[in-house]
C-alpha positions as CSV (number, residue, x, y, z in Angstrom):
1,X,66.2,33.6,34.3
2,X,68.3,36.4,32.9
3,X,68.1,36.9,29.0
4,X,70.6,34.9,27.0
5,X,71.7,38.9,25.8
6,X,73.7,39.3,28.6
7,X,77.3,41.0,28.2
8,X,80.3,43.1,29.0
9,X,80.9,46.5,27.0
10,X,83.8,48.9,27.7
11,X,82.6,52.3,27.8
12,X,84.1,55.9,26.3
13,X,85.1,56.7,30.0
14,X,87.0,53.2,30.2
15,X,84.5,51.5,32.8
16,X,83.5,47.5,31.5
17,X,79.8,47.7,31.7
18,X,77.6,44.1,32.4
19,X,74.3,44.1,31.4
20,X,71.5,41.5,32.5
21,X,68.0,41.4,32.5
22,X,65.5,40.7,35.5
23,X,62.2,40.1,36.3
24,X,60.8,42.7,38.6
25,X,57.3,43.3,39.6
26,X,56.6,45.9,36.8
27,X,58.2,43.4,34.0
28,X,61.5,42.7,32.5
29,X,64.2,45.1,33.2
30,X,67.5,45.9,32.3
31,X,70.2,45.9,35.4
32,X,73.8,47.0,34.9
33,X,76.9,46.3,36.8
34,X,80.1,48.6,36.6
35,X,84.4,48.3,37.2
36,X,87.4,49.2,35.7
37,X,88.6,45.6,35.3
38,X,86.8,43.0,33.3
39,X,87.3,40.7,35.9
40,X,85.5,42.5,38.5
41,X,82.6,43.1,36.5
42,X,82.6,39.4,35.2
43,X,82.3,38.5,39.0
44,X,79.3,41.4,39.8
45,X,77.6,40.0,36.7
46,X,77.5,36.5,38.1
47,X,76.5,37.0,41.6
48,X,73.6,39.2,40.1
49,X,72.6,37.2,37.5
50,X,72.3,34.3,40.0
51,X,70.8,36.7,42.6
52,X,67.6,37.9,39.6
53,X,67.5,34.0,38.9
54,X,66.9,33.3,42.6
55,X,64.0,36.3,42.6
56,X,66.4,39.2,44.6
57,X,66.5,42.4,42.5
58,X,69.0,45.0,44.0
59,X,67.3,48.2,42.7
60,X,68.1,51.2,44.4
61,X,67.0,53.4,41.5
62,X,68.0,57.0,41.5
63,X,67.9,57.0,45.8
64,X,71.0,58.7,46.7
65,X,73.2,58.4,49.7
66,X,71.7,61.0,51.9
67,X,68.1,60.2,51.1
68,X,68.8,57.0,52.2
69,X,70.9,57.9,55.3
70,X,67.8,60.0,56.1
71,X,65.2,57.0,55.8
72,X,67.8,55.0,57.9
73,X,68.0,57.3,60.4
74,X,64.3,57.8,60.6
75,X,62.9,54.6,59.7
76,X,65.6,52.8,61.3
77,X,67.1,53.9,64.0
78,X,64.3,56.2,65.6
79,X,61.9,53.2,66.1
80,X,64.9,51.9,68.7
81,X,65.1,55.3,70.3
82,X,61.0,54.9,71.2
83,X,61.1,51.7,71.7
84,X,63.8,51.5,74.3
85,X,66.1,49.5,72.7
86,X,68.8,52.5,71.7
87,X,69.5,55.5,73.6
88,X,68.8,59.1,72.4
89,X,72.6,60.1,72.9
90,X,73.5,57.2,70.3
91,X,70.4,58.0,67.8
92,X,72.1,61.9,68.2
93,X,76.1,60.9,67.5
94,X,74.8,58.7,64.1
95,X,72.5,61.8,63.4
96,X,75.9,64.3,63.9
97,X,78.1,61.7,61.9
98,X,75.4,61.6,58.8
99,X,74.8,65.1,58.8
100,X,78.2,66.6,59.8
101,X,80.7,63.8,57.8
102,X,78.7,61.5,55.6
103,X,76.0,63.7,53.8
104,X,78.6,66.2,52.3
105,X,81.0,63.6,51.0
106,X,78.6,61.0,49.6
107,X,74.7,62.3,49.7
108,X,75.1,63.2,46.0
109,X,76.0,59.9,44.7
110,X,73.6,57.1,44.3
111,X,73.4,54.4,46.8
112,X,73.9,52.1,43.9
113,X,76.9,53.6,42.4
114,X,79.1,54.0,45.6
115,X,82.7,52.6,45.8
116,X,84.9,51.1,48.1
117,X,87.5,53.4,46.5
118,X,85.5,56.3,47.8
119,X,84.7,54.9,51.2
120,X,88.4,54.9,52.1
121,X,89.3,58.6,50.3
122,X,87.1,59.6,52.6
123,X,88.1,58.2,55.8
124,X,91.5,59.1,54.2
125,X,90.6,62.7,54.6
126,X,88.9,62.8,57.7
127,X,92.3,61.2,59.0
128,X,93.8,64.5,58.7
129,X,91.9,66.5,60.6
130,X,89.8,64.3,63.4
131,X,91.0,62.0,66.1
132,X,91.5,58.1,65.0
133,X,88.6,57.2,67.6
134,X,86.0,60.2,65.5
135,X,87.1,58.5,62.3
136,X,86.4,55.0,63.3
137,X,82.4,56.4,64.0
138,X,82.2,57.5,61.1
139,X,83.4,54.3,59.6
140,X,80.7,52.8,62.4
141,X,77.7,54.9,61.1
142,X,78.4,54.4,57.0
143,X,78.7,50.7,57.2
144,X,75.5,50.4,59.3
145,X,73.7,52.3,57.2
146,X,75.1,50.3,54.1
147,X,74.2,46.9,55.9
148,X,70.5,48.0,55.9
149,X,70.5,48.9,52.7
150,X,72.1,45.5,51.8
151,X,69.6,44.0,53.8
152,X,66.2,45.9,51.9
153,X,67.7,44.3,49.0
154,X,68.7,47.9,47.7
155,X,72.6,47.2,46.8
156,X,74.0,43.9,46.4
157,X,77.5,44.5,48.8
158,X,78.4,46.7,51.5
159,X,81.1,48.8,50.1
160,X,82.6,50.1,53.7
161,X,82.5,46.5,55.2
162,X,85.9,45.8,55.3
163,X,86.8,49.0,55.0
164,X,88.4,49.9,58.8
165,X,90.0,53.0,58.4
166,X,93.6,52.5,58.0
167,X,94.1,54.9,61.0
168,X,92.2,53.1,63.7
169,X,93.0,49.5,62.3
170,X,96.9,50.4,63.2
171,X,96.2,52.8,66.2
172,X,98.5,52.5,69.2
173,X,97.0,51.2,72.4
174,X,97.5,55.0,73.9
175,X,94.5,56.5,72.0
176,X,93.2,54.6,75.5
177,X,94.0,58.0,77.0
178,X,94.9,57.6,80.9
179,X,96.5,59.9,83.4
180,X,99.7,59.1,84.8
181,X,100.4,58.3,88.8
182,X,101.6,62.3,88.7
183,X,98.4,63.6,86.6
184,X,96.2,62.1,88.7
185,X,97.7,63.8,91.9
186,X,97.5,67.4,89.7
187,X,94.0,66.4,88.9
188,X,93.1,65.9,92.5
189,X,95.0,68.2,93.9
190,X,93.2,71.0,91.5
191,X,89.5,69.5,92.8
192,X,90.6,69.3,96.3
193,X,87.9,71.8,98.8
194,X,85.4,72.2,95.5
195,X,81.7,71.1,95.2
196,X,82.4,68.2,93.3
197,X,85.5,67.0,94.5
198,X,84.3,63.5,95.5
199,X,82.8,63.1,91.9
200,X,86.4,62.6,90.7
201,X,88.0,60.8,93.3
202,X,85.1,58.0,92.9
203,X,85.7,58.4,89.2
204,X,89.0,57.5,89.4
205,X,88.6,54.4,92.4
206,X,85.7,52.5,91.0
207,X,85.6,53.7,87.1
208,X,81.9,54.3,86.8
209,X,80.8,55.9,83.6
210,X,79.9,59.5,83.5
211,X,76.3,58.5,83.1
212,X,76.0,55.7,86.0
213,X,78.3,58.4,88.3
214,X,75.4,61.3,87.8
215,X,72.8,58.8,88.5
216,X,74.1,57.2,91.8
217,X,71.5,58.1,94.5
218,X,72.9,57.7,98.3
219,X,70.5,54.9,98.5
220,X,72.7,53.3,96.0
221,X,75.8,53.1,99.0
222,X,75.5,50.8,101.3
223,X,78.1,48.5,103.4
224,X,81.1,49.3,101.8
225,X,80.1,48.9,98.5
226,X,78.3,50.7,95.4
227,X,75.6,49.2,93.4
228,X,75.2,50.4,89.9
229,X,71.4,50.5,89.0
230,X,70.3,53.6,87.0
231,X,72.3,56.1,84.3
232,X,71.5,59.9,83.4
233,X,70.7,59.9,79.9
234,X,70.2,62.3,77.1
235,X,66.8,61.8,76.1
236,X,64.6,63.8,73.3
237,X,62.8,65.8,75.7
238,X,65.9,66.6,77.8
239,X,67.7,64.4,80.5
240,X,66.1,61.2,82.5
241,X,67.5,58.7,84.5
242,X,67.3,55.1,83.2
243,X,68.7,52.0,83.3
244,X,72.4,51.1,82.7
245,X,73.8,50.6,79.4
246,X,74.0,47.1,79.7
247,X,73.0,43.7,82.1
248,X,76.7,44.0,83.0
249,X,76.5,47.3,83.9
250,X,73.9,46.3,86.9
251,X,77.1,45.9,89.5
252,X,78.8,46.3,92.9
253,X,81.5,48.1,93.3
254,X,83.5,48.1,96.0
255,X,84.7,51.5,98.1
256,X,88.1,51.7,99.0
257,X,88.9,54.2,101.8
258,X,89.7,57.1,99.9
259,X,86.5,56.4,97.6
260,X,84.3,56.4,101.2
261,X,86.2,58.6,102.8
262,X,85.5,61.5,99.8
263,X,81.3,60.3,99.8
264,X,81.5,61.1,103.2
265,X,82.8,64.8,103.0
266,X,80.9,65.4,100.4
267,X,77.5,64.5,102.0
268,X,78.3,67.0,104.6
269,X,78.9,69.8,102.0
270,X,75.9,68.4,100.1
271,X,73.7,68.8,103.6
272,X,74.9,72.3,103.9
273,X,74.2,73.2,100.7
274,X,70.3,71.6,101.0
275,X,70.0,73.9,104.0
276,X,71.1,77.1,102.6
277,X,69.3,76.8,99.1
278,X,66.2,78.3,98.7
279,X,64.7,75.6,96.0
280,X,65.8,72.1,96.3
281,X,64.1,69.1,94.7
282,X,65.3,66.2,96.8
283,X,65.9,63.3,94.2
284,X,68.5,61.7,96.5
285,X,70.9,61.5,94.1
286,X,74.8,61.9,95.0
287,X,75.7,63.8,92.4
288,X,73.1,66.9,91.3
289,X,73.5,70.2,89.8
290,X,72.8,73.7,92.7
291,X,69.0,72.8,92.8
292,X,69.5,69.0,93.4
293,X,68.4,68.2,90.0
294,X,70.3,65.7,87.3
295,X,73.4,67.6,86.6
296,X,73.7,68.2,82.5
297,X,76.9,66.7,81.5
298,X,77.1,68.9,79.0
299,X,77.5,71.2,81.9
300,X,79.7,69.7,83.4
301,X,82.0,68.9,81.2
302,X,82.4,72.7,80.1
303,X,81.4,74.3,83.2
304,X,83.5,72.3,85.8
305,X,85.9,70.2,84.0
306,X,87.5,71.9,81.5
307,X,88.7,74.5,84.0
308,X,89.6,71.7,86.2
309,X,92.0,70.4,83.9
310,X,93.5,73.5,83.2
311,X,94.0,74.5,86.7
312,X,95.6,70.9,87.2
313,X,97.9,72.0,84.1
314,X,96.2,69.0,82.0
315,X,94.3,71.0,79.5
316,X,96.5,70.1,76.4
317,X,96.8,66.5,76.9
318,X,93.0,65.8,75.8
319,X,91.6,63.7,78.4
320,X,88.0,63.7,78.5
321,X,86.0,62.9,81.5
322,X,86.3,58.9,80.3
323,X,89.7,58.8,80.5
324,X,89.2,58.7,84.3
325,X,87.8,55.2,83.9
326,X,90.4,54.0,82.2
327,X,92.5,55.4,84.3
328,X,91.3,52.9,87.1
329,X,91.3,50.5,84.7
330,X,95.0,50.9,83.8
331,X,95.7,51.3,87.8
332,X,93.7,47.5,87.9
333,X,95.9,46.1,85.3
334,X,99.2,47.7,86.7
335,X,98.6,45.3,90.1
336,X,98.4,42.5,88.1
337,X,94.3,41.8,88.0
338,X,92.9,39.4,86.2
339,X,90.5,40.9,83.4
340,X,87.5,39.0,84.4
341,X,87.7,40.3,87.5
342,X,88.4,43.9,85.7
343,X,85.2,43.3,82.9
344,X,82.9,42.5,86.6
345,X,84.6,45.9,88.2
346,X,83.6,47.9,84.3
347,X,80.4,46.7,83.6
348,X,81.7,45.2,79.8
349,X,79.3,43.1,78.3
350,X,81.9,40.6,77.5
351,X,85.8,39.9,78.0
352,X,86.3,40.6,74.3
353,X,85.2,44.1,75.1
354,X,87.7,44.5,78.0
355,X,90.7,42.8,76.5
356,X,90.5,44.5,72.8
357,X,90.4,47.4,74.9
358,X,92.9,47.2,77.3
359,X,95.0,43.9,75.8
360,X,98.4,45.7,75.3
361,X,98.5,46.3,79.4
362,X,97.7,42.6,80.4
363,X,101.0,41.3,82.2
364,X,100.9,38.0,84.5
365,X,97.5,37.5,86.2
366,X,96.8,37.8,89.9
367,X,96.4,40.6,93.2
368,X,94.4,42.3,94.6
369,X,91.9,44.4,93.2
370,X,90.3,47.9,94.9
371,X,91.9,47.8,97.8
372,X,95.4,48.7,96.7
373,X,94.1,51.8,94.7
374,X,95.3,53.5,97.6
375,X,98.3,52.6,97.3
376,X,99.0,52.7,93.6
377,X,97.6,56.5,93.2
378,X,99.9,57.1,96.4
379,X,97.2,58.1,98.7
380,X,97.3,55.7,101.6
């Protein structure tokens, strides 16, 4: 039980101070709670009074923020990487947020002495300078890492839970970035008679991810249809193809005519261009890079598309290869589909997923779903 000695002091620098004593493993010890109200620190010193007379001792000791962010990346989160159960790209963006966002603004403190008054400074400055969507991540990655550390018993709260930064929480549906009817015909029209013209027209008619779209083999096409059943990944050791990102992700989807018509075409170029190389590795898949190999997507995306939106005049308007899927999904919702039918055609885990996302375009339900795609990018 805590000692009877137990109190609140206001310190020189005007924080109330609540002292209690614990048992730990090395003997009695002295545990101190801190706020600039008496209230608050009245409240901290019950909850952690009861938590030492239930056994739980919160003692992060002099660990700081970053060492901790370091443990929980490595101790963590790299045990999911090996063991399948979290991608490499993902372990890679929470390693970019720590090191590039978190670390400087918070590795000095101690874990034990953070504040939810600091959590949202921070995401208060990153507002001016990053995207609502790159703030949110980093909002993502801190309160993770903070849930662990609850969970080790090494803080008693989690000071960014709760915390959504002010500019995602009030974001306007259109940071779900889609081209227009018209942008979609400049996009196409800028791809039309290139290599990879048909990787942007199936983009745009079934809404694959970048990843399932660079790891469709031909085998994958078959009676009309597309069926989703590996992904290119970033992995440690450079790019491998694996499965989807989720059990929903394992799908058919169907080919309109434009969609078939493009895979056709573009089998014929790819034939052409397996005859005239001098090194091909035959991996079947639709989509490969000069040698038939996994096409990088970093690559891509700076190699090929970049220059594509700028020839189709959409270079300022920030739309990065996954706004093409929700561009289809936008085209789905503007005929009226219903969103289970749209969650099946995206591969969402769950309706929640689809409907957070794409709630402020949901009108009255019913149509049609691929088959007018034709008709509602105007290319019947």
């Amino acid at each position: 039980m805590p000692a009877t000695g137990d109190r609140i002091t206001k310190r020189k620098d005007g924080l109330f101070q609540g002292m209690y004593t614990a048992q730990t493993p090395d003997g009695p010890k002295r545990k101190y709670v801190y706020g600039r109200k008496k209230k608050d620190v009245e409240r901290r010193l019950a909850e952690a009074m009861g938590d030492a007379a239930r056994g739980i001792v919160f003692d992060a000791g002099t660990l700081t923020v970053g060492q901790w962010l370091d443990s929980w990346l490595s101790d963590g989160l790299k045990p999911l990487v090996d063991a399948g159960k979290m991608t490499y790209s993902t372990y890679k963006r929470y390693a970019g947020i720590v090191g590039k966002h978190l670390k400087p603004a918070l590795g000095h403190r101690k874990l034990k002495d953070v504040t939810r008054l600091e959590v949202r400074k921070l995401y208060a400055a990153k507002s001016e300078t990053l995207s609502p969507r790159s703030v949110d991540y980093i909002h993502i990655t801190l309160q993770k890492a903070l849930s662990q550390a609850v969970r080790d018993d090494l803080i008693p709260r989690n000071v960014a839970a709760g915390e959504r930064p002010h500019s995602t929480r009030h974001a306007s549906p259109d940071r779900v970035k889609a081209l227009s009817l018209t942008q979609v015909h400049a996009l196409l029209d800028a791809a039309r008679d290139t290599r990879n013209e048909a990787l942007y027209v199936v983009a745009l008619h079934t809404g694959l991810r970048q990843g399932e779209l660079l790891g469709l083999k031909w085998s994958d096409l078959d009676g009309g249809k597309l069926s989703v059943r590996r992904a290119l990944k970033i992995a440690d050791q450079g790019l491998d193809l694996g499965p989807p990102k989720n059990r929903a992700s394992r799908r058919s989807v169907p080919l309109n005519k434009s969609a078939a018509a493009a895979l056709r075409s573009h089998k014929a170029r790819q034939n052409q261009e397996r005859i005239a190389a001098r090194e091909w590795h035959d991996g079947e898949l639709v989509f490969p890079n000069r040698l038939g190999k996994p096409m990088d997507p970093t690559n891509l995306y700076s190699q090929e598309y970049k220059p594509l939106l700028k020839r189709a005049g959409l270079a300022e308007h920030g739309f990065t290869f996954h706004a093409l899927r929700h561009t289809f999904a936008t085209a789905l919702f503007s005929r009226d589909v219903h969103p289970k039918k749209v969650q099946s055609l995206l591969g969402h885990s769950s309706i929640t997923q689809t409907m957070d996302t794409y709630s402020h375009l949901i009108g009255d339900i019913g149509g049609d779903a691929i088959d007018g795609l034709d008709e509602a990018f105007g290319l019947s």
